[in-house]
MIDOSE-1310 file (N, C-alpha, C; in nm, 2 decimals, decimal comma, always signed):
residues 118
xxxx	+4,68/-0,22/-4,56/+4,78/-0,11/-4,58/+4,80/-0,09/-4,73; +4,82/-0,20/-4,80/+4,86/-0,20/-4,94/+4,75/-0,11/-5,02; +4,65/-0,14/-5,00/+4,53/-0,04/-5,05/+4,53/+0,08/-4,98; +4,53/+0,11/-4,89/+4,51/+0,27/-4,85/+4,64/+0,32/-4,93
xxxx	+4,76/+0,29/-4,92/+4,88/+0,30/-5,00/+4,82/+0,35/-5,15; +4,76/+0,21/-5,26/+4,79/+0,25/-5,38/+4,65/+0,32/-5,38; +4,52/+0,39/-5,30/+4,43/+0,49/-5,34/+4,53/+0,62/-5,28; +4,55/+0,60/-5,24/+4,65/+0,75/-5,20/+4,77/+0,82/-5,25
xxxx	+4,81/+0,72/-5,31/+4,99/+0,74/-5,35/+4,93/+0,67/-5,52; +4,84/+0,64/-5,61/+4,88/+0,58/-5,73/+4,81/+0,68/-5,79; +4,82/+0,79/-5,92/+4,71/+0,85/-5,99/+4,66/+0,79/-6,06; +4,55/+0,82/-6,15/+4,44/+0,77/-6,21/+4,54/+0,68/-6,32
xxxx	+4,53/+0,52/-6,32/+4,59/+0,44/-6,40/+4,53/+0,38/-6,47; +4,55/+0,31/-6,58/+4,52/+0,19/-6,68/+4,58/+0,11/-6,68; +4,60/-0,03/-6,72/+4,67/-0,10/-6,77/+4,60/-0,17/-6,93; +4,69/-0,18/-7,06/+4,60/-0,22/-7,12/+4,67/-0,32/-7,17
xxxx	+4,65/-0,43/-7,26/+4,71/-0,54/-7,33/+4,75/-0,48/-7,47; +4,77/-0,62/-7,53/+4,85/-0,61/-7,68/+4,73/-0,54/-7,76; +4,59/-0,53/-7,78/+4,55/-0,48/-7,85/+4,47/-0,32/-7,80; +4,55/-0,28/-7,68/+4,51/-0,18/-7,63/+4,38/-0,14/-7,58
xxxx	+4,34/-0,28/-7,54/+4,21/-0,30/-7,41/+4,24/-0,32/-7,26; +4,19/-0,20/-7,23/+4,18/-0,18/-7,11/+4,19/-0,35/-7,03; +4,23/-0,36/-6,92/+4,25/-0,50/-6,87/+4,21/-0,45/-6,72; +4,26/-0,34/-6,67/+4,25/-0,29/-6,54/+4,24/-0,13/-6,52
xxxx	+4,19/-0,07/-6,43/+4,11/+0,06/-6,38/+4,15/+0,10/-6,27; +4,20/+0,20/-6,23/+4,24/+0,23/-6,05/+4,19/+0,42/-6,07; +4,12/+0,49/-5,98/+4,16/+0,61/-5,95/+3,99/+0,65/-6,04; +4,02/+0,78/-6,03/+3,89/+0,89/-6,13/+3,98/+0,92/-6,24
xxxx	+3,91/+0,84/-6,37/+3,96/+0,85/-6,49/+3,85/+0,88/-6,58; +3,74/+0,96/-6,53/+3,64/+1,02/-6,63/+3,72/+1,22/-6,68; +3,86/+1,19/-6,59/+3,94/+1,33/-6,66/+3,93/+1,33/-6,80; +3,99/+1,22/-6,81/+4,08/+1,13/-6,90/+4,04/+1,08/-7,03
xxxx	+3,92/+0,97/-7,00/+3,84/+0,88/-7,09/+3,68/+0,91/-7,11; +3,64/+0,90/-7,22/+3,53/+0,91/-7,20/+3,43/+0,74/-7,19; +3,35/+0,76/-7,13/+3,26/+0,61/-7,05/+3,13/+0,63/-7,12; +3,10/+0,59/-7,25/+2,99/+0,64/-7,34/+2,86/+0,55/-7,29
xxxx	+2,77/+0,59/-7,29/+2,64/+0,47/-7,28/+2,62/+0,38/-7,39; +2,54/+0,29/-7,35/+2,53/+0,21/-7,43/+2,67/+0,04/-7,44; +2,67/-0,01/-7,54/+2,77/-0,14/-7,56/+2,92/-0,09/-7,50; +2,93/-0,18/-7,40/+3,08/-0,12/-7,30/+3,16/-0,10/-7,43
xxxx	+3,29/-0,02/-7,39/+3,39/-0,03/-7,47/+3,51/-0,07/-7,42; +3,59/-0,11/-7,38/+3,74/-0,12/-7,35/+3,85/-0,09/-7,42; +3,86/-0,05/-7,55/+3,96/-0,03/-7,60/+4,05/+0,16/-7,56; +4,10/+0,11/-7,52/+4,20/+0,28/-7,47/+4,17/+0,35/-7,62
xxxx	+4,16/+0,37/-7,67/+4,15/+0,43/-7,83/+4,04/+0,48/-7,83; +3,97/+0,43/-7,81/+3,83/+0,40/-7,83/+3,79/+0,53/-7,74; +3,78/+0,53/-7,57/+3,76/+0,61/-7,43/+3,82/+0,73/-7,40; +4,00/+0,71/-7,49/+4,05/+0,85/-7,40/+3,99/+0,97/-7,51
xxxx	+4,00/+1,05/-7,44/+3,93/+1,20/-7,48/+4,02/+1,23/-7,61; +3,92/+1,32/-7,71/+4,04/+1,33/-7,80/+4,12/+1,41/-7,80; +4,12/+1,49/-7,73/+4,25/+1,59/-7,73/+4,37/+1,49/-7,69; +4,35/+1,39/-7,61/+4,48/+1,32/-7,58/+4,45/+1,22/-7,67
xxxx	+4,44/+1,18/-7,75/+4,43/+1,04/-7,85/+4,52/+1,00/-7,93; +4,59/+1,15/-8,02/+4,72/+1,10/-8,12/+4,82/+1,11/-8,06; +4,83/+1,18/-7,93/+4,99/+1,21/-7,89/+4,97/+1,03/-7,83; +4,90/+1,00/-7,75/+4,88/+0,84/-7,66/+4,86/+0,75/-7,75
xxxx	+4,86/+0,75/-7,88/+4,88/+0,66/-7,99/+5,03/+0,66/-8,00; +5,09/+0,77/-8,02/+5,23/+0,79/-8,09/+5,27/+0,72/-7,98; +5,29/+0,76/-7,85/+5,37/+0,75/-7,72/+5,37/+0,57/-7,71; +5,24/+0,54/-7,73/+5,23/+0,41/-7,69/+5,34/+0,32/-7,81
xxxx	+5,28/+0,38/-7,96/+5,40/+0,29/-8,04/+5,54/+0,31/-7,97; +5,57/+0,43/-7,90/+5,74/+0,42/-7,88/+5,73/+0,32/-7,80; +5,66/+0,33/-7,69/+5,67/+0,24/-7,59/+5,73/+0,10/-7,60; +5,61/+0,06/-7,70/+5,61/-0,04/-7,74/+5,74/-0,10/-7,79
xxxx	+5,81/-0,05/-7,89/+5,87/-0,05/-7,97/+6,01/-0,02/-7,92; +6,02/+0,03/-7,78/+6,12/+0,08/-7,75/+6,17/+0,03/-7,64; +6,02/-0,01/-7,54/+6,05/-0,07/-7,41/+6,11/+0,03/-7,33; +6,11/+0,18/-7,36/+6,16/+0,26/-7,24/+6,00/+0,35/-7,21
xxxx	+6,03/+0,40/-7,08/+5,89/+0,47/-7,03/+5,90/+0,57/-7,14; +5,79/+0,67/-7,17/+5,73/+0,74/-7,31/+5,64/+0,83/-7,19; +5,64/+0,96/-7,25/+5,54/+1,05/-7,13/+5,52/+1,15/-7,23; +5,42/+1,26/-7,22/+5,37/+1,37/-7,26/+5,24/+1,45/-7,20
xxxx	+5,31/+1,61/-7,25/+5,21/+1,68/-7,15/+5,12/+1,73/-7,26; +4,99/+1,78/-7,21/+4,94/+1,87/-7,29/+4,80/+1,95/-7,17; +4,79/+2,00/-7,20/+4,66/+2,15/-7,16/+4,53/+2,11/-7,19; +4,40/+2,07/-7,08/+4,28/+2,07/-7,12/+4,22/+2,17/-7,05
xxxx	+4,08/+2,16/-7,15/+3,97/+2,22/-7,00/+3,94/+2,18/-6,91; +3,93/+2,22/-6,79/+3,88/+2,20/-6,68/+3,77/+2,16/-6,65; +3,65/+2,19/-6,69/+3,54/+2,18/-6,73/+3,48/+2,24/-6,89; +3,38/+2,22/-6,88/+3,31/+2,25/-7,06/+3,31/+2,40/-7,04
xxxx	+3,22/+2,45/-6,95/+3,18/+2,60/-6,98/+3,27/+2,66/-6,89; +3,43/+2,62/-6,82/+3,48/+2,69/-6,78/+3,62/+2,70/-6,84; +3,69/+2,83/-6,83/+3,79/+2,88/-6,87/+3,93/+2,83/-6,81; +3,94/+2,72/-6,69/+4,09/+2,70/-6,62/+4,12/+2,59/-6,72
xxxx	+4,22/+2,59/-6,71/+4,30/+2,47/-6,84/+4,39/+2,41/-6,72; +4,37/+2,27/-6,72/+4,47/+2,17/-6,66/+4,52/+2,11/-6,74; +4,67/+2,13/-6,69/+4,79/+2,05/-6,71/+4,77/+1,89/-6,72; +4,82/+1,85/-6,80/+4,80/+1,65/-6,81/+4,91/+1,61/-6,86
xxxx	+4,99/+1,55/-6,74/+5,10/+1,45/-6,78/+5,05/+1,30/-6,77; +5,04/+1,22/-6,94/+5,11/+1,08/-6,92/+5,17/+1,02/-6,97; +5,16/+0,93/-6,86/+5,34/+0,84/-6,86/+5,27/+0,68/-6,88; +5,33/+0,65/-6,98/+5,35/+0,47/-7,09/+5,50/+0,40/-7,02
xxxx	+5,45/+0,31/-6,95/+5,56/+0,20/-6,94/+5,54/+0,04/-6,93; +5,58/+0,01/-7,06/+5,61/-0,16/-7,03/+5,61/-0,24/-6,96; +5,50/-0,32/-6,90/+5,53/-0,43/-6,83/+5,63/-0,52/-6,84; +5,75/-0,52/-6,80/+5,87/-0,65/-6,79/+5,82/-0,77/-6,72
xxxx	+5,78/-0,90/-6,82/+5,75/-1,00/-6,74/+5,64/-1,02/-6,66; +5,55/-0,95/-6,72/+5,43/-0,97/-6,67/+5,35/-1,13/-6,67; +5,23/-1,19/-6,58/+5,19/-1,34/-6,59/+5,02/-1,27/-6,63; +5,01/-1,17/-6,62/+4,86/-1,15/-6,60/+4,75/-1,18/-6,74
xxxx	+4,84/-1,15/-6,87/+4,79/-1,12/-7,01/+4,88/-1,14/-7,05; +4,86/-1,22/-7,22/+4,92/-1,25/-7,29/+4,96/-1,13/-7,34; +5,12/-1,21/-7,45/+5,16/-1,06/-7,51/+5,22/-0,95/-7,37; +5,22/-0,80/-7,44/+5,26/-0,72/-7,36/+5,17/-0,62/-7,30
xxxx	+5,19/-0,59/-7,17/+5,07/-0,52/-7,12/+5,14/-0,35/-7,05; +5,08/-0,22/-7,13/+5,14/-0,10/-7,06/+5,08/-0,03/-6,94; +5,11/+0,03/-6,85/+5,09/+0,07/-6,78/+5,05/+0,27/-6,84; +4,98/+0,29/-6,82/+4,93/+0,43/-6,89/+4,90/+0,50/-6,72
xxxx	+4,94/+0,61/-6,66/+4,89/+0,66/-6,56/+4,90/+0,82/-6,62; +4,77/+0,88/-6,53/+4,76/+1,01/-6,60/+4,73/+1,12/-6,46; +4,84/+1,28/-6,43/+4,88/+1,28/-6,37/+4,81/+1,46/-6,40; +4,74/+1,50/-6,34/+4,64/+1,60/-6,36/+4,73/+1,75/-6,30
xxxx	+4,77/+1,85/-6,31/+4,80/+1,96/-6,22/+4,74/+2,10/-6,29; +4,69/+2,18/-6,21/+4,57/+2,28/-6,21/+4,70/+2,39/-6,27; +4,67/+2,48/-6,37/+4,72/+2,56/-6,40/+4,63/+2,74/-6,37; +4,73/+2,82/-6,36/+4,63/+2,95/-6,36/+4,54/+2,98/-6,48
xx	+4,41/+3,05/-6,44/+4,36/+3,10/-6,52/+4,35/+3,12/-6,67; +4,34/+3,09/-6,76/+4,39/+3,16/-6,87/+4,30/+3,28/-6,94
């Protein structure tokens, strides 16, 4: 049950550690990141797309720094050669007491809604 739960009810998540490597994967996050060929990469910096890369820099220092959840939206394409622009909210929240990774580890989930036409 716990799994049919978090594929149904969790959107596309990350979790990353203190130096902002990826640690864990859930959901379709080729929205999001890009998965380049060649030498894996894990660094969240490194994978997410750049239209989201300085606002998810900024957000993450608050996070960090702040220990309160941190979110932002912004507008992509939907695809390359098409014209719908989706909506992208994400949301940065601090692991409290986490055992899994040293240091501190954030929770990054990214939360996709289809807008009209533009």
């Amino acid at each position: 049950m716990r799994v049919a739960l978090l594929e149904t009810q969790l959107p596309p998540t990350v979790i990353i550690d203190d130096n902002a490597d990826i640690i864990y994967y859930h959901g379709e996050l080729k929205p999001f990141l890009n998965f380049p060929l060649g030498e894996p990469k894990n660094n969240i910096m490194q994978m997410v797309l750049p239209d989201l890369r300085s606002r998810l820099r900024g957000c993450l220092y608050k996070a960090k720094k702040s220990h309160k959840k941190q979110s932002f939206h912004c507008a992509l394409m939907a695809k390359a050669d098409d014209q719908e622009k989706v909506d992208i909210e994400v949301n940065l929240s601090v692991l409290q007491n986490q055992k899994f990774t040293e240091g501190e580890a954030v929770v990054i989930t990214f939360i996709q809604k289809r807008k009209d036409s533009y």
